[in-house]
C-alpha positions as CSV (number, residue, x, y, z in Angstrom):
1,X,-7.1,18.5,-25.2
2,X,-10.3,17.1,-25.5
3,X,-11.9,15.3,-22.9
4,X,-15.5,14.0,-23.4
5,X,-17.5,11.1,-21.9
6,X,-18.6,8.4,-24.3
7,X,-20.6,5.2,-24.0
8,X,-18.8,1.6,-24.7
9,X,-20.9,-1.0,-26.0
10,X,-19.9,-4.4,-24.1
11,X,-21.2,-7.6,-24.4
12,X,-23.3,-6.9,-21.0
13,X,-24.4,-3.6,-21.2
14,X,-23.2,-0.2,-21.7
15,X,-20.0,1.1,-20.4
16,X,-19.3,5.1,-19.4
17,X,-15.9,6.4,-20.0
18,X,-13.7,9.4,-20.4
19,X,-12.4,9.5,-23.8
20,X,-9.3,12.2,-24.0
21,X,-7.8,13.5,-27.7
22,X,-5.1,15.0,-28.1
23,X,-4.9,18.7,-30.0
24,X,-4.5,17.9,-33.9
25,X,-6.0,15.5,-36.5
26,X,-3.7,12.3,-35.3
27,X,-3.9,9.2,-35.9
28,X,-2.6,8.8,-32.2
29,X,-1.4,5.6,-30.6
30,X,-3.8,4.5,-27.5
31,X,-3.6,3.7,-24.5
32,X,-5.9,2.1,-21.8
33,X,-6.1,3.7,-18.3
34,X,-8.4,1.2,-16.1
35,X,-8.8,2.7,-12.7
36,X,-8.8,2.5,-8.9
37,X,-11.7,1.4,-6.8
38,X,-12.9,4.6,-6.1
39,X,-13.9,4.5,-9.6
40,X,-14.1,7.2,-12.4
41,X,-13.8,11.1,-11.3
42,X,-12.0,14.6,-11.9
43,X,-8.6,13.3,-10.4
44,X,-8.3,10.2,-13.2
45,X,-9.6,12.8,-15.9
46,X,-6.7,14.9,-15.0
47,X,-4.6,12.0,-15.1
48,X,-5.9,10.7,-18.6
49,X,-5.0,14.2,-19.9
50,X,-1.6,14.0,-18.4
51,X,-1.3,10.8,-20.8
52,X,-3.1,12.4,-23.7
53,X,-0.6,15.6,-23.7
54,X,1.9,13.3,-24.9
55,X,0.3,12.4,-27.9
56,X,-1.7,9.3,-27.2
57,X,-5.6,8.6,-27.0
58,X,-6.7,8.0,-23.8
59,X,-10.0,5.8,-22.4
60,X,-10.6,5.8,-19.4
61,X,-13.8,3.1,-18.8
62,X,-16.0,2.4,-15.8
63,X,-15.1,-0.9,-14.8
64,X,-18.1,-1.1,-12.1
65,X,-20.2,-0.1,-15.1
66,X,-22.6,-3.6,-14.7
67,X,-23.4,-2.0,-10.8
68,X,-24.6,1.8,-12.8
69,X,-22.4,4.6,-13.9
70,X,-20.3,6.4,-12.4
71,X,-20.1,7.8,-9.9
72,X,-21.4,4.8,-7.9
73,X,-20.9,5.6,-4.2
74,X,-20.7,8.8,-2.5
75,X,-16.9,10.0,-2.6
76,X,-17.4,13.4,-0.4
77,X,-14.9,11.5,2.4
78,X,-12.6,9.7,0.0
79,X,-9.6,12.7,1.3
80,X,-10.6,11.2,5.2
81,X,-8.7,7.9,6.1
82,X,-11.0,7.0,8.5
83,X,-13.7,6.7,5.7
84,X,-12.1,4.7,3.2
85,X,-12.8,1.5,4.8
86,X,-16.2,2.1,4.9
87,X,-16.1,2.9,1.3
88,X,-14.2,-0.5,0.6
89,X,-16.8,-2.0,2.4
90,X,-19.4,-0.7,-0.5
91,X,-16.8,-1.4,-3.4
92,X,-15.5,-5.2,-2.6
93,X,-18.9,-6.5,-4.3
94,X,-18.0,-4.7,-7.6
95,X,-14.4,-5.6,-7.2
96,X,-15.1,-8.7,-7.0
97,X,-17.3,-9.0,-9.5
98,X,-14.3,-8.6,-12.0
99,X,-13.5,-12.3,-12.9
100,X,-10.7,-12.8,-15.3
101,X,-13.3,-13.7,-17.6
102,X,-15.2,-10.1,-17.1
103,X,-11.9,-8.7,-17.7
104,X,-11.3,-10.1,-21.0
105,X,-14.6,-9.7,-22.2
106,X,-14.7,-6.2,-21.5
107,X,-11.3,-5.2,-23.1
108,X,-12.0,-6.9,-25.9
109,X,-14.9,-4.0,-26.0
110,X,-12.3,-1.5,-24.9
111,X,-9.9,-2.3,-27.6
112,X,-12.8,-2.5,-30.3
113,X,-14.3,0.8,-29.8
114,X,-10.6,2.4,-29.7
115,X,-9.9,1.0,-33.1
116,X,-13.1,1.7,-34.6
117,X,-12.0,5.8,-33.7
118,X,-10.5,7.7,-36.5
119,X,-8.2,9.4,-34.6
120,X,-6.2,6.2,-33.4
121,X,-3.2,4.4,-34.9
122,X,-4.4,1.0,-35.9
123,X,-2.3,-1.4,-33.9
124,X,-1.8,-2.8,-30.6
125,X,-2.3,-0.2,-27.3
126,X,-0.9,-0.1,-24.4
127,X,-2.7,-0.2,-21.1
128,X,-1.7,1.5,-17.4
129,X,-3.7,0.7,-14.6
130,X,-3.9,1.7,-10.5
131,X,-4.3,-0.3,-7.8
132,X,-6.9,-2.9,-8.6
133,X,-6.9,-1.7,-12.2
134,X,-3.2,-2.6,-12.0
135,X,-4.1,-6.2,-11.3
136,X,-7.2,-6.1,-14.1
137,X,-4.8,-4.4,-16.6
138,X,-2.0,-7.3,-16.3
139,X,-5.4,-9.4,-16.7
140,X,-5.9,-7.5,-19.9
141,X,-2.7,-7.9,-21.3
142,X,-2.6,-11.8,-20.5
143,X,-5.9,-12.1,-22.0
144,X,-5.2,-10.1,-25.4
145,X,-1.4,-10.2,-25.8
146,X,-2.0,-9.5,-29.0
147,X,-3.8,-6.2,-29.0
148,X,-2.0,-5.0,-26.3
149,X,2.2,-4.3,-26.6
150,X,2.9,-2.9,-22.9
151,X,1.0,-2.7,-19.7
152,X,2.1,-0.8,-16.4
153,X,0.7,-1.0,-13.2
154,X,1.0,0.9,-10.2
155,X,0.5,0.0,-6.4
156,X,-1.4,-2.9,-8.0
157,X,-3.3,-5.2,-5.0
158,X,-3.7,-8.7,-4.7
159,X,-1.3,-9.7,-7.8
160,X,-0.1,-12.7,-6.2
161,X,-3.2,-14.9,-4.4
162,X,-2.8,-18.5,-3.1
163,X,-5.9,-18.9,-5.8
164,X,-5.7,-20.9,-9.0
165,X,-6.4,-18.3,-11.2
166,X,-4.0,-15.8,-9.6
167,X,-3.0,-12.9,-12.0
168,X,0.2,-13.6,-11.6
169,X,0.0,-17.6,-12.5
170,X,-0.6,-16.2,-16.8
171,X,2.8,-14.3,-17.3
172,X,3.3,-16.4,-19.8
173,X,1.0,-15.2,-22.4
174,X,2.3,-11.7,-22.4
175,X,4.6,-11.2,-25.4
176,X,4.5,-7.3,-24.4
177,X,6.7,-5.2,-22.0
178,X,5.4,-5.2,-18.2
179,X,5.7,-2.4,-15.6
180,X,5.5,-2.8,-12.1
181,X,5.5,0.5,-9.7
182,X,5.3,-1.6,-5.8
183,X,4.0,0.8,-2.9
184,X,6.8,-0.2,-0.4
185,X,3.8,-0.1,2.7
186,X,1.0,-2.0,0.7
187,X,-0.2,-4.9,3.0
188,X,-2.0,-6.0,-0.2
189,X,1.4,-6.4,-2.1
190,X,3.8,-7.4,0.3
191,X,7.8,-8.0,0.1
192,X,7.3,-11.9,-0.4
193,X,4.4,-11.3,-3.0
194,X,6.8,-9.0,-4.8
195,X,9.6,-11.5,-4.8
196,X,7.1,-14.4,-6.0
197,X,5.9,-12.1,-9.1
198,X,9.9,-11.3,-9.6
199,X,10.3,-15.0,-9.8
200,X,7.6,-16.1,-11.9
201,X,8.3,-13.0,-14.6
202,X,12.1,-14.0,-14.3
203,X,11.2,-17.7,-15.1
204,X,8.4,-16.9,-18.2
205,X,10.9,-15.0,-20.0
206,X,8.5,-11.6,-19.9
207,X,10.2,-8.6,-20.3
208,X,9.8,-6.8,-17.6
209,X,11.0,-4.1,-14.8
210,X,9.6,-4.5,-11.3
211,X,10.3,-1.3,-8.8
212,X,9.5,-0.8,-4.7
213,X,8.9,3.1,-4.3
214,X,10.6,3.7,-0.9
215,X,8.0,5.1,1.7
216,X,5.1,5.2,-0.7
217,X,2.0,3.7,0.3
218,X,-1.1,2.1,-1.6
219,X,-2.7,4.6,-3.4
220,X,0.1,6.9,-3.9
221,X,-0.6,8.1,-7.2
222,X,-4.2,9.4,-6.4
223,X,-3.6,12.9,-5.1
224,X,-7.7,13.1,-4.3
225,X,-7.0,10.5,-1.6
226,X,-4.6,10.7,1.8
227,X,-2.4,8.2,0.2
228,X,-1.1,10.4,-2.4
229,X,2.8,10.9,-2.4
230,X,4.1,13.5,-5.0
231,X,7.6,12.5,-4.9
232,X,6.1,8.7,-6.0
233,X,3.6,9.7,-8.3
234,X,6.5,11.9,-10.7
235,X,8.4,8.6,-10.5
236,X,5.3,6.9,-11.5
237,X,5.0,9.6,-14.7
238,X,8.6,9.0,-15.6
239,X,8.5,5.6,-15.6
240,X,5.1,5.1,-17.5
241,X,6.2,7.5,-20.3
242,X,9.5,5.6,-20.6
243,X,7.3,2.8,-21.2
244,X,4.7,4.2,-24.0
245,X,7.2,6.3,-25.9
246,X,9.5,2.8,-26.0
247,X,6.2,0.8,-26.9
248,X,5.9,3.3,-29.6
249,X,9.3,4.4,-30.9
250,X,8.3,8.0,-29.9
């Protein structure tokens, strides 16, 4: 594999990003990976070279990238529970900061510097995302459905809002495949949040699975972080493959 950091023009600014290749001269399919909070670091590296051993082209971008590059807050406590709410406390801002309209903005220079690389399939991508890259990453697929055939996202936050523009309210543009990997103790996901994005999948006609992991909390995939749950995080592997190598008749 090889795993490099590269530099994403956007429309506002410049975005920094792992970029992982598989061995060999390709062209590869690609796939997005748009991360947690906590932002851009050696555990979502490892995880973009999990992706890229299967034979798909990985970028990994720094969605905070308007607030500086990565890394852009101090994550020495991120394995101490009792730190991560002051580190929330930090991120919100940047979090918030990601409008649908950001969100589509940037892909669009996500999915342009992807197909301008050599080594990619042209076509659409596909797209996995974590907790609020979950959310931006059904965003992403809504906004460009597309460029984009399939988007997962696991222990994805704040997917259903009482707000207008509520990720969950533009189902209907997808004409890809969705994923949905639930934490099962995610107060920012709950059972009747679940149920409402069940309903309103159900009711667009998106092709879709939606799936509670039993005892896993927010977070669970991220093994740099006390959330992490191995047991969760294989499921998470086996059901994002089954996704990708479907997407791409692998």
């Amino acid at each position: 594999m090889q795993t490099t950091t590269v530099d994403v023009p956007t429309t506002d600014g410049t975005a920094d990003a792992y970029l992982v290749r598989p061995d060999g001269p390709g062209p590869f399919p690609a796939v997005l990976l748009f991360m947690d909070a906590f932002g851009l670091r050696p555990r979502l590296a490892e995880m973009a070279t999990t992706i890229a051993e299967r034979g798909y082209v990985v970028l990994v971008p720094n969605l905070f990238h308007r607030s500086g590059r990565a890394p852009l807050v101090d994550l020495s406590g991120l394995a101490d529970e009792a730190q991560r709410g002051a580190l929330f406390q930090q991120l919100t801002p940047m979090i918030a900061a990601l409008t649908p309209a950001v969100v589509a903005d940037d892909t669009a220079a996500y999915l342009d510097f992807l197909a301008g690389l050599p080594e990619v399939a042209p076509g659409p991508v596909a797209i996995t995302g974590y907790c609020m890259g979950g959310t931006n990453a059904l965003r992403a697929i809504e906004a460009h459905p597309d460029r984009i055939a399939a988007a997962a996202a696991f222990h994805a936050g704040r997917v259903v809002t009482d707000a207008p523009d509520s990720p969950h309210l533009g189902v209907g543009a997808v004409t890809g495949e969705l994923y949905f990997g639930h934490a099962d103790q995610d107060p920012s996901m709950t059972a009747e949040q679940i149920a409402t994005l069940d309903k309103t999948l159900a009711a667009a006609g998106v092709r879709h699975r939606s799936e509670v992991y039993a005892g896993a909390r927010h977070g669970y995939t991220q093994a740099d972080t006390p959330m992490y749950d191995a047991q969760a995080t294989e499921r998470h592997w086996a059901a994002l493959f089954d996704l990708l190598d479907r997407t791409f008749s692998r």
